[in-house]
MARSEBA-111242 format. One record per residue (C-alpha): x negated, y, z. Coordinates in steps of 0.02 Angstrom, whole numbers, padded with zeros to 5 digits, always signed. Layout:
BEGIN
XYZ/...
% end
This chain:
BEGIN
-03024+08836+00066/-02984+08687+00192/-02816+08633+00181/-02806+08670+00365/-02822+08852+00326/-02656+08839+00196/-02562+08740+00319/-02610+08870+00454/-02557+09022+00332/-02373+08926+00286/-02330+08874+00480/-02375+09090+00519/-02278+09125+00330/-02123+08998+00445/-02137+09067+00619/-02125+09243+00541/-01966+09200+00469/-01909+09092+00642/-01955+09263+00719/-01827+09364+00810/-01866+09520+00714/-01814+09405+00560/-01718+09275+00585/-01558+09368+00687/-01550+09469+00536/-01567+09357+00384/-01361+09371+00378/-01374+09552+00334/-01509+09536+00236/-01432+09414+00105/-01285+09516+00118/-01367+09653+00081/-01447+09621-00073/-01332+09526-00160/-01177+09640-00108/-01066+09497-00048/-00962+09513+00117/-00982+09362+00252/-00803+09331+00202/-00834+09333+00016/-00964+09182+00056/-00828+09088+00151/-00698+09109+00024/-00754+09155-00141/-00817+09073-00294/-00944+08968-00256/-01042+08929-00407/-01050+09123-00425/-01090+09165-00263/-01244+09046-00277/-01311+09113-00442/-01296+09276-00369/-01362+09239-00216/-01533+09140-00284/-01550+09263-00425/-01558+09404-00276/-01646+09327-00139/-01784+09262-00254/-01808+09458-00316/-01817+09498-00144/-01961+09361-00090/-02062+09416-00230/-02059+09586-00182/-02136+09571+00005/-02246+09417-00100/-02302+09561-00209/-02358+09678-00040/-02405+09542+00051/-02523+09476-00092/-02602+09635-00114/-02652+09678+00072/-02745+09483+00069/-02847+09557-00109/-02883+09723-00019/-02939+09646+00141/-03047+09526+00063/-03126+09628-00070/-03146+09753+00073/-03232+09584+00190/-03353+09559+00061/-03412+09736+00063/-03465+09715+00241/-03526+09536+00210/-03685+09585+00312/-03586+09596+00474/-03489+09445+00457/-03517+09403+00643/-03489+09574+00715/-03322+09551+00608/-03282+09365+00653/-03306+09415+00846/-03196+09562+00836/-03073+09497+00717/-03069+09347+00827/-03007+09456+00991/-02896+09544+00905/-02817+09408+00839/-02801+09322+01010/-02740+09476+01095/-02611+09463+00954/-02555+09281+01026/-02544+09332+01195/-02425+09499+01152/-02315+09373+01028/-02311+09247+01191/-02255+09401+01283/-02421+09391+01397/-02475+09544+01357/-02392+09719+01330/-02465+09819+01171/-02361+09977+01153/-02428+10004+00955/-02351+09852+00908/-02181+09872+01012/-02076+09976+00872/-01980+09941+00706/-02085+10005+00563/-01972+09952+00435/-01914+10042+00293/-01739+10078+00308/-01643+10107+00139/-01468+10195+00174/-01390+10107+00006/-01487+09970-00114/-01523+10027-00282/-01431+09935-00395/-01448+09741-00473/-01599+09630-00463/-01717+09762-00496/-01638+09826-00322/-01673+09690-00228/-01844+09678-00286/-01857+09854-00214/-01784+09798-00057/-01912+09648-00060/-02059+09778-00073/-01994+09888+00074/-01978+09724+00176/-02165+09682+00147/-02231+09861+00166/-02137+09869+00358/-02209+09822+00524/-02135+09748+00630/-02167+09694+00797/-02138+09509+00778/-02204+09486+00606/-02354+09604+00624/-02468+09500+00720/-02450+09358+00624/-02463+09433+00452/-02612+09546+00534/-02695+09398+00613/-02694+09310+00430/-02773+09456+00364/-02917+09469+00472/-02939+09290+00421/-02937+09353+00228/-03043+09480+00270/-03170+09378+00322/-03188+09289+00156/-03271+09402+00043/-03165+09335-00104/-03030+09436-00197/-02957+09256-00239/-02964+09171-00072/-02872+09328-00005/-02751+09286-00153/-02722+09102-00105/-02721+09139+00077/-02562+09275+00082/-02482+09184-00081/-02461+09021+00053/-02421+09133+00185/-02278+09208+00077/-02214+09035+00008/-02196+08995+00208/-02088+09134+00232/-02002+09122+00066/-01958+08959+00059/-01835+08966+00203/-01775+09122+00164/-01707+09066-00011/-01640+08909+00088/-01550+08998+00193/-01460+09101+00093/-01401+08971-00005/-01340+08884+00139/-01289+09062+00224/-01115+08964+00291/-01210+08820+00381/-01330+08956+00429/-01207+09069+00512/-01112+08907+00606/-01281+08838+00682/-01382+08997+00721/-01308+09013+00931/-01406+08835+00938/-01554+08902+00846/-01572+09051+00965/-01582+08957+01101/-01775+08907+01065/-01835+09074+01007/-01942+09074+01150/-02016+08912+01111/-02043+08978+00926/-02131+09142+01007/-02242+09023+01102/-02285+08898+00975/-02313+09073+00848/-02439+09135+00983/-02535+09004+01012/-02545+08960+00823/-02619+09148+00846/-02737+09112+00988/-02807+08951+00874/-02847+09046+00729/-02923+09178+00867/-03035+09038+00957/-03110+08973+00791/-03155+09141+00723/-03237+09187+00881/-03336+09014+00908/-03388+09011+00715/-03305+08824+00713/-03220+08854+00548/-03380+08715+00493/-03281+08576+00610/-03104+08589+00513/-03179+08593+00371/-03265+08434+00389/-03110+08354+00468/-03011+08411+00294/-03007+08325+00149/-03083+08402-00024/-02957+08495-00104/-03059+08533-00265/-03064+08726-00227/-03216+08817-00160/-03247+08839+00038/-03172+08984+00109/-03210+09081+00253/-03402+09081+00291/-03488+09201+00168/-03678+09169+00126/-03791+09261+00261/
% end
């Protein structure tokens, strides 16, 4: 794969987490799993607080990782067994996933995408098996903000005909909305003080996450996946997307 196709996957594994179906409830999250009251973080023992809080949060990116991982395998294994119709299934995939930009950019209404279908756990199970658990039921929701995206990404994988690509591609994805998750809960304090200033371009972020959409849309449906790839230098890993006809 083209490292424009990892850097794609990590900015839709960010905007997922800048997402407002994320990001307004990171706070609860990492209070969640680890157990530890916003005042706790304030005012207890620090050096505690962030063992516990990396041990935790780590358990819980590896469990959506885990889900997340999985549906790329599936949907590439499943690509490759309609490898004949790669262009009915690059033109379709390739609307869907721009209808999916202009629903994120609030363009377009799309009722099956406009409720929570998160998991919703009434009380963790206990330690860092727990918040594995919690990671898994994370990964296996659907929400509206993070569904397009993640489904989008998918349809990409799918298109690959390789169990591995489909690896690579959602294992990127998750490190993009890993990596700032983990941040911020270490830095849950500077988080909590900045985050009125960070709402204040969630619109921008819904924008920027549905045109990223519409982009991955246009180049599926033109079969110009040949043009990045040629603009991208050789990473030493096989080609990704266009199967052999």
């Amino acid at each position: 794969m083209s490292n424009v196709g990892y850097i794609g996957a990590f900015l839709g594994g960010i905007l997922s987490f800048l997402s407002p179906c994320v990001l307004p409830l990171i706070p609860s999250y990492v209070s969640y799993i680890t157990g530890i009251s916003f005042e706790d973080f304030k005012t207890g023992d620090k050096a505690f607080i962030r063992k516990l809080t990396l041990i935790n949060s780590s358990a819980f990116v590896l469990g959506f990782s885990i889900v997340f991982i999985l549906l790329g395998v599936s949907s590439s294994y499943i690509g490759s067994l309609f490898s004949f119709y790669y262009d009915r299934i690059r033109i379709i995939g390739g609307t869907i996933i721009i209808l999916f930009g202009l629903y994120v950019m609030g363009i377009l209404k799309l009722s099956f995408l406009a409720s929570d279908k998160r998991i919703h756990l009434k009380s963790k199970p206990r330690g860092y098996l727990g918040s594995l658990v919690v990671g898994l039921t994370f990964g296996a929701g659907w929400t509206p903000c993070i569904g397009p995206i993640l489904g989008s990404i998918l349809l990409i994988a799918g298109t690959t005909g390789s169990a591995m690509q489909g690896f690579k591609l959602l294992l990127v994805y998750s490190a993009g909305l890993a990596i700032p998750f983990v941040t911020t809960s270490l830095l849950i304090n500077t988080f909590l003080s900045h985050f009125r200033a960070i709402q204040k371009y969630m619109r921008v972020i819904m924008i920027l996450s549905g045109l990223l959409l519409i982009a991955f849309g246009v180049i599926l449906l033109t079969d110009s996946v040949h043009i990045l790839l040629s603009m991208a230098p050789d990473l030493g890993v096989e080609e990704l997307i266009i199967p052999p006809k």
